[in-house]
ZAMARGU-4260 file (C-alpha; in steps of 0.2 Angstrom, whole numbers, plus 5000, padded with zeros to 4 digits):
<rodrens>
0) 4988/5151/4986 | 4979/5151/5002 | 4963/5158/5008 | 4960/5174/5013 | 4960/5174/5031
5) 4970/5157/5034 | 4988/5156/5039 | 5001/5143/5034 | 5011/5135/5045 | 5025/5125/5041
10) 5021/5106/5044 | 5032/5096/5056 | 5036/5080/5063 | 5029/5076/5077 | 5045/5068/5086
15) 5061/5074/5089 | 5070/5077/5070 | 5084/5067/5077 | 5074/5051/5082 | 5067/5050/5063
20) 5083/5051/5058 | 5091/5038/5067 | 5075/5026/5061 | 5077/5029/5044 | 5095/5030/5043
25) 5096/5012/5051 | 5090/5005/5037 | 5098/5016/5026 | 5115/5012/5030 | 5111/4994/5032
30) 5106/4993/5014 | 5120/5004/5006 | 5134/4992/5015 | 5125/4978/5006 | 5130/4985/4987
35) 5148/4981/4993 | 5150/4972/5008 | 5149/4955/4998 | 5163/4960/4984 | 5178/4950/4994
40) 5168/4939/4999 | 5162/4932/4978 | 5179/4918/4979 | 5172/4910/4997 | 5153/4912/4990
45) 5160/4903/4972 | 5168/4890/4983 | 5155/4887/4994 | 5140/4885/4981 | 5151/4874/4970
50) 5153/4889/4957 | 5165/4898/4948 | 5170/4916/4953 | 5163/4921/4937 | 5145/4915/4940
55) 5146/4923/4960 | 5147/4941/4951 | 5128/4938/4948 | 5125/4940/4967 | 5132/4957/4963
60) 5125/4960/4948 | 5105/4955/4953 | 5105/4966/4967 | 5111/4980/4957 | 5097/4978/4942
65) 5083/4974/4955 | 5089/4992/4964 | 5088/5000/4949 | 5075/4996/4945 | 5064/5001/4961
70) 5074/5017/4964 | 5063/5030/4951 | 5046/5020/4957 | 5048/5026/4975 | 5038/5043/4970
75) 5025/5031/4964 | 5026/5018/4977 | 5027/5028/4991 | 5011/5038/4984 | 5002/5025/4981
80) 5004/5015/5000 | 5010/5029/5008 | 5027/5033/5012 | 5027/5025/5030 | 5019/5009/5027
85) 5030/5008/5010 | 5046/5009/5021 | 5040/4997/5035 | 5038/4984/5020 | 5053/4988/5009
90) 5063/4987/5027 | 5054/4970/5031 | 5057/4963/5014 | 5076/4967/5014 | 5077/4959/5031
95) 5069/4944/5025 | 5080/4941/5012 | 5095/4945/5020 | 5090/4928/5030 | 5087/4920/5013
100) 5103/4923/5007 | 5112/4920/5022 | 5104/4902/5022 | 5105/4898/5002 | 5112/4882/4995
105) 5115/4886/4978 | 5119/4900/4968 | 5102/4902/4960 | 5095/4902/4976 | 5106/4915/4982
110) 5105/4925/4967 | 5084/4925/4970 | 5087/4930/4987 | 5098/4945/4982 | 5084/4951/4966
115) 5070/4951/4982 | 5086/4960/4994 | 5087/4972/4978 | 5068/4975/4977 | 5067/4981/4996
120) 5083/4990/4997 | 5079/4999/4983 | 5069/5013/4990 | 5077/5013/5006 | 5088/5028/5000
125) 5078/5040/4992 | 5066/5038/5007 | 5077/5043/5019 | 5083/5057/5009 | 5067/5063/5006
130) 5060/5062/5025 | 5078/5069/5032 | 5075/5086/5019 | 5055/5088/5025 | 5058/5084/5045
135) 5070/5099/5046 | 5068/5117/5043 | 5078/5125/5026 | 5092/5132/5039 | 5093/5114/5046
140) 5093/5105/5029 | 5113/5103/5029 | 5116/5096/5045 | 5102/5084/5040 | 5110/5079/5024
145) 5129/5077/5034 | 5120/5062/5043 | 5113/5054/5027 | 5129/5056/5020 | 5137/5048/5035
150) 5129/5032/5026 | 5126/5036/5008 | 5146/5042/5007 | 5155/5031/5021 | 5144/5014/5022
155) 5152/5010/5003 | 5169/5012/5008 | 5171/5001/5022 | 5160/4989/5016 | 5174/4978/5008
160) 5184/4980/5023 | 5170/4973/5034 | 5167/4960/5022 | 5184/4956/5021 | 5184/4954/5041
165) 5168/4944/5045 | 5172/4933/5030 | 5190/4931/5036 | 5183/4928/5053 | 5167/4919/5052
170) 5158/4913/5034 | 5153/4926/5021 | 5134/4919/5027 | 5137/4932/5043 | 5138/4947/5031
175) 5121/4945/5026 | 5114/4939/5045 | 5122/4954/5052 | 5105/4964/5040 | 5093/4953/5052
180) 5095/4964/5071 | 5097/4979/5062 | 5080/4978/5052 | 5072/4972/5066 | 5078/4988/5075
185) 5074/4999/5060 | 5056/4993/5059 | 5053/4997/5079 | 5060/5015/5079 | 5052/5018/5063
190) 5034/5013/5068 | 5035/5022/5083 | 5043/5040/5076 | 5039/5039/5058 | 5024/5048/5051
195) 5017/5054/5034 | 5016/5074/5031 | 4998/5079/5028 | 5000/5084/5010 | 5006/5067/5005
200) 4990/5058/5001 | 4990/5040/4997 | 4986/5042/4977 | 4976/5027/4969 | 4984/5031/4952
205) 4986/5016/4942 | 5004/5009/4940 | 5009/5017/4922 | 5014/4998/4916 | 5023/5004/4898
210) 5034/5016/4907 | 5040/5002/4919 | 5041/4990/4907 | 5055/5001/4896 | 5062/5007/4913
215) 5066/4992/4919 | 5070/4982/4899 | 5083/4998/4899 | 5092/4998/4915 | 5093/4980/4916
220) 5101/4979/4899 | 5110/4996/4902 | 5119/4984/4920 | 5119/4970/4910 | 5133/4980/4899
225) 5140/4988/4911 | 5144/4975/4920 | 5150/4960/4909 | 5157/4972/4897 | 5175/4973/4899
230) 5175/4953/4902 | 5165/4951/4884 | 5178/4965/4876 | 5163/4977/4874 | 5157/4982/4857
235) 5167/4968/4848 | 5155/4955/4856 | 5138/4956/4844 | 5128/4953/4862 | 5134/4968/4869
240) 5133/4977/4854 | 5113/4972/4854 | 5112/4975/4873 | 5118/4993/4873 | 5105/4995/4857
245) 5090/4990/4865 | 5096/4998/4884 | 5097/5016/4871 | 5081/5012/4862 | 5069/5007/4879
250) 5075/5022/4889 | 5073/5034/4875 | 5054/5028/4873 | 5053/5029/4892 | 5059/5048/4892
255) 5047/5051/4879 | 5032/5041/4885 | 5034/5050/4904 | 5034/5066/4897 | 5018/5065/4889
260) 5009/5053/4901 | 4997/5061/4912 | 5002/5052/4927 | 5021/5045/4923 | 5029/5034/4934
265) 5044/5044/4937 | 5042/5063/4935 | 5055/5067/4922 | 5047/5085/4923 | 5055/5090/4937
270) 5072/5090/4927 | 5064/5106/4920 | 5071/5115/4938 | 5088/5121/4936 | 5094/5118/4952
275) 5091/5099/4951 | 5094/5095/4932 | 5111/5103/4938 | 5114/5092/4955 | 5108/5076/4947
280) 5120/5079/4932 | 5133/5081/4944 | 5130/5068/4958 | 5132/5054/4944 | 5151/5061/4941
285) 5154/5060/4957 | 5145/5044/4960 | 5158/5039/4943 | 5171/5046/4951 | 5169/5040/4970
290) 5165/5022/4965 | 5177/5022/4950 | 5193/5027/4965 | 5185/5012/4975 | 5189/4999/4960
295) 5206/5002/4952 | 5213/5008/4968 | 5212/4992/4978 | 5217/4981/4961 | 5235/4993/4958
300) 5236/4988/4978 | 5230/4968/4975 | 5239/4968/4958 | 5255/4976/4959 | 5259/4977/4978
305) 5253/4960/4982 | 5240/4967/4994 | 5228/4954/5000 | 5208/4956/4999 | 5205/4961/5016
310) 5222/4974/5020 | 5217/4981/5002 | 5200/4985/5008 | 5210/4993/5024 | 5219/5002/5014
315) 5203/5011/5007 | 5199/5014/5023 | 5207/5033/5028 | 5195/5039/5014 | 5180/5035/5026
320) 5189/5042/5040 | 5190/5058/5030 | 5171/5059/5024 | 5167/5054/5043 | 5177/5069/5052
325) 5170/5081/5036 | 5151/5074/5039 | 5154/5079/5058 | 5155/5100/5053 | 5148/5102/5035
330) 5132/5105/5040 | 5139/5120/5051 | 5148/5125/5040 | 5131/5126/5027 | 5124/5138/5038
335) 5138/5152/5037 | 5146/5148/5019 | 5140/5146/5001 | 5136/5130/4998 | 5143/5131/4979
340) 5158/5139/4986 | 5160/5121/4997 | 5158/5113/4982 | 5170/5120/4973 | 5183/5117/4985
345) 5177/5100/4985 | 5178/5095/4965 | 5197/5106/4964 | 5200/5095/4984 | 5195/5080/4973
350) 5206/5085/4959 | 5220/5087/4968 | 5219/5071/4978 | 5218/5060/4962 | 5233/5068/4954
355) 5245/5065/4968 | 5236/5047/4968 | 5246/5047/4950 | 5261/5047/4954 | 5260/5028/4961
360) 5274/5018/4960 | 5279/5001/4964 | 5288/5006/4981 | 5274/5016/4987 | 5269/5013/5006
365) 5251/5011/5014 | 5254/5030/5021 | 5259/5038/5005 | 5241/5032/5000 | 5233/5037/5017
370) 5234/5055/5017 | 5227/5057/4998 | 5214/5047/5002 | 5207/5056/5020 | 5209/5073/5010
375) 5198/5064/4995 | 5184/5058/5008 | 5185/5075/5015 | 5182/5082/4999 | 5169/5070/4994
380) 5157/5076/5009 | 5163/5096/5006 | 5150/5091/4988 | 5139/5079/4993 | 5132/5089/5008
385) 5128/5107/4998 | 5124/5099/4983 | 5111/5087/4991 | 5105/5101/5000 | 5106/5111/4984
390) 5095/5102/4973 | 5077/5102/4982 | 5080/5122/4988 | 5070/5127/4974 | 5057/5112/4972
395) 5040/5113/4982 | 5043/5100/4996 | 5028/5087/4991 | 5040/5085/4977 | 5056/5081/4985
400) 5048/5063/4988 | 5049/5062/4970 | 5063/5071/4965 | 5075/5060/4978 | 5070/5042/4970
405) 5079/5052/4953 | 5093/5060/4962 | 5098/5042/4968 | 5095/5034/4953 | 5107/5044/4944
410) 5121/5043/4958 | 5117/5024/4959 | 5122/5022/4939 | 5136/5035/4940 | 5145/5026/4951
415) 5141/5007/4938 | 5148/5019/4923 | 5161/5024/4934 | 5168/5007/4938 | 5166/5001/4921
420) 5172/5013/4911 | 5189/5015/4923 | 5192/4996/4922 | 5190/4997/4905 | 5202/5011/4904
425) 5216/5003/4912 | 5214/4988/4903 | 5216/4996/4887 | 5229/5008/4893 | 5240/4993/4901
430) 5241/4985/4883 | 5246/5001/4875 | 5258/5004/4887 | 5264/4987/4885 | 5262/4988/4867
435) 5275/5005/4866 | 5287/4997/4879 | 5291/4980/4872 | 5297/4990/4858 | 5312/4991/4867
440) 5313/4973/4873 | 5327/4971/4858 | 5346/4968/4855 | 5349/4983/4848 | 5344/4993/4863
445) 5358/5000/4874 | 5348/5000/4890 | 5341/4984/4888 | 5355/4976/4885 | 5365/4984/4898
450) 5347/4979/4910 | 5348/4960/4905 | 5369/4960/4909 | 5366/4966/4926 | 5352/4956/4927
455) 5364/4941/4922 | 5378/4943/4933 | 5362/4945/4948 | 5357/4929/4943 | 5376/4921/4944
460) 5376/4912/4926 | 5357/4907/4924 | 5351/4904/4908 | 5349/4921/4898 | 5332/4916/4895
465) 5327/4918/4915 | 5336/4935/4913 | 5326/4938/4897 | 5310/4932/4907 | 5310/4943/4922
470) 5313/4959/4910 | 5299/4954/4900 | 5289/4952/4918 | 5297/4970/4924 | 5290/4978/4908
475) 5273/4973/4911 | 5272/4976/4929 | 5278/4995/4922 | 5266/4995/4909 | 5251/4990/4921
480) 5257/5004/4933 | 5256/5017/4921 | 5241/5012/4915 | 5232/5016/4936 | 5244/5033/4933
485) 5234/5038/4918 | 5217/5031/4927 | 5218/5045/4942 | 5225/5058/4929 | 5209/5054/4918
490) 5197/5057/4938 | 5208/5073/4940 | 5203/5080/4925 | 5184/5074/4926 | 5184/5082/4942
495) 5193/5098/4936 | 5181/5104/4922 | 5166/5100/4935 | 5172/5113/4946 | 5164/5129/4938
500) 5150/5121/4935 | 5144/5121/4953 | 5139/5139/4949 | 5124/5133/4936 | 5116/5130/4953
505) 5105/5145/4962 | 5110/5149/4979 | 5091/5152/4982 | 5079/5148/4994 | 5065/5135/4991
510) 5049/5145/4988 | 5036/5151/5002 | 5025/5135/4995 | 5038/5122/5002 | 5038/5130/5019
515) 5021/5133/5020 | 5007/5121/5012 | 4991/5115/5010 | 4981/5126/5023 | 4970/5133/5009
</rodrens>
């Protein structure tokens, strides 16, 4: 409540919206193109630091945990230097070590220099979203949130093409010196447009160090599993079976320690608001989703069209074509439309796309999978934009800088399940394919036999055994294909039973203290 007698103004930035935007997006997009420009590029790193291709996912997997692990601190963090001077560091600090990795000798080095990349990318994100959704209006808010997209949707998509091309061309050192201009940039535009709202206050709350502790014991475990858990056959290895345990038991200790802490680390309360519990649950299915399209997609096209690494990556490209031209007019469209009607389209858009993406075969053509793919980014952008937008309409606005650091966090580990639990899926559903088809690999089949005589007479008298082979090859190929079929069958209906539940989101408005503060 105000004063009697004293009028609250809405605060606003002091430059141009646009400027901020470009400073903080610089950065933004930077970092985000860093979680998978390096993917085609682990065979050349491995070979280069005289380590195994096994070993190199740890230049993944560190920069994962590391991000992770800052993401729900930026509330705290950016309370307790103030959000500005927090960026301007984080911003230095990713830069820096974007010039350590690029300039590593061995793999512990890069691996050290990818934990401190992780540690300033990490709040890169929620920052950006947080300044965009206070430096315009309410009306403004889904143009805003297009632009953040633009790097939060696209950047991940054509990483792995842009990696493909500068390793290809150059050294995979050059993906990680590329960071170097653009951070400099970054920190220039930003000290010179970026500024701190008057109601966020630079806190001097001490660091709740339990919390941390089981944050940051339970995501690390909970990437550890995900990550090397289809490579340690998942919960018939004991060491998954103990790293999933403790993952469980440190983050349910952490919800309940946050919620009774005076001053938590990351404000779990805010879940309470319907409107956000309800985007945040359904940013990480789509996090799962988009990033779960990204893996298996390129492997069907690598493992059963003999794609290589980089027109693979190409291939995935029309999908950020798609999100681009959608970024260009969803915010427009915000203005005159139901945002939850958008994301229904979107999730039933989505749907579609994955189940004409399942009927794959083996003659398919780069085209066939073009078109699927522009519709799905398309799509993809028709939800993120209303739901992002969405989910702070009815917080107060000092608490979107908190609320973003969670919204990120949970697409961030959507999109690790996502990848994890679809590799895991195929797998398992190749064998059983395979496992149903060789049934028929016998003499007393007609149509086996029939396949291996025509096979024979191809062959002009080679050993039946060759004939024999190749069958055995053909059926495993067959089984692997089906098993991507059932993969995008299995998105299809994620996405499907998502749909209506866009409507347990409130169509309104923020209330008056998010558009007018502090002038008591």
């Amino acid at each position: 409540m105000s004063a009697p007698g004293r009028t609250e103004v809405p605060w606003k930035p002091s430059h141009n919206p646009w400027l901020v935007t470009i400073a903080v997006l610089l950065a933004t997009f930077m970092e985000i193109l860093d979680t998978s420009i390096a993917n085609v590029a682990l065979p050349h790193i491995a070979g280069s630091l005289s380590a195994s291709v096994d070993e190199s996912t740890w230049v993944l997997t560190s920069y994962l945990v590391a991000n992770a692990i800052v993401l729900p601190m930026t509330g705290w963090l950016t309370r307790r230097f103030g959000r500005k001077n927090y960026l301007t560091f984080s911003v230095i600090l990713f830069t820096v070590a974007s010039m350590l990795c690029g300039v590593a000798q061995t793999l512990p080095q890069l691996i050290l220099a990818r934990i401190l990349q992780g540690l300033g990318g990490g709040g890169l994100q929620p920052i950006a979203q947080a300044v965009l959704l206070e430096s315009f209006p309410p009306e403004e808010r889904g143009v805003a949130m297009a632009a953040y997209g633009m790097g939060v949707v696209v950047a991940p998509i054509i990483g792995p093409t842009l990696g493909g091309w500068i390793t290809d061309n150059f050294s995979w050192r050059w993906i990680f010196y590329i960071n170097i201009p653009i951070g400099m940039a970054a920190v220039a535009m930003q000290n010179a447009f970026l500024e701190d709202p008057p109601y966020l206050k630079i806190s001097r709350t001490a660091l709740d160090r339990i919390g941390f502790g089981l944050m940051a014991i339970g995501i690390a475990l909970l990437q550890l599993v995900l990550d090397k858990g289809q490579e340690a056959d998942w919960f018939g290895s004991t060491w998954i079976c103990w790293a999933a345990a403790g993952s469980v038991a440190a983050l349910t200790a952490f919800v309940f320690w946050e919620l009774s802490h005076k001053h938590p680390l990351v404000n779990l309360r805010l879940l309470a608001n319907r409107n956000f519990a309800s985007a945040t649950f359904l940013v990480a299915i789509l996090g799962a989703v988009l990033y779960g399209t990204t893996a298996i997609l390129p492997l069907f096209m690598q493992q059963l069209l003999h794609y290589p690494a980089l027109r693979a990556g190409l291939a995935m490209t029309p999908r950020g074509v798609g999100s681009f031209l959608a970024m260009l007019i969803v915010g427009h469209v915000l203005k005159r439309v139901d945002g939850r009607y958008m994301m229904l389209g979107g999730f039933l858009g989505i749907t579609a796309t994955c189940w004409l993406l399942s009927s794959l075969n083996l003659d398919i053509t780069s085209a066939s999978i073009a078109w699927p793919l522009v519709l799905n980014g398309f799509a993809v952008a028709f939800i993120f934009v209303p739901m992002t937008t969405l989910s702070v309409a009815t917080l107060d606005q000092r608490e979107i800088s908190q609320a973003t650091g969670i919204y990120a966090l949970l697409r961030n580990l959507g999109a690790g399940v996502g990848i994890s639990l679809m590799v895991a899926f195929q797998v398992r559903s190749a064998q059983t394919h395979q496992a149903t088809l060789v049934a028929h690999l016998t003499p007393y089949d007609p149509a086996y036999v029939s396949f291996i005589g025509k096979l024979g007479a191809a062959l002009h008298g080679a050993p039946q055994g060759l004939a024999q082979a190749l069958a055995y090859q053909s059926m495993v190929r067959q089984a692997v294909l089906l098993s991507y079929m059932d993969c995008f069958r299995l998105l299809a209906l994620v996405c499907l039973v998502c749909a209506p539940l866009v409507f347990l989101l409130r169509k309104g408005k923020a209330p008056s203290s998010a558009e007018h503060l502090l002038m008591e």
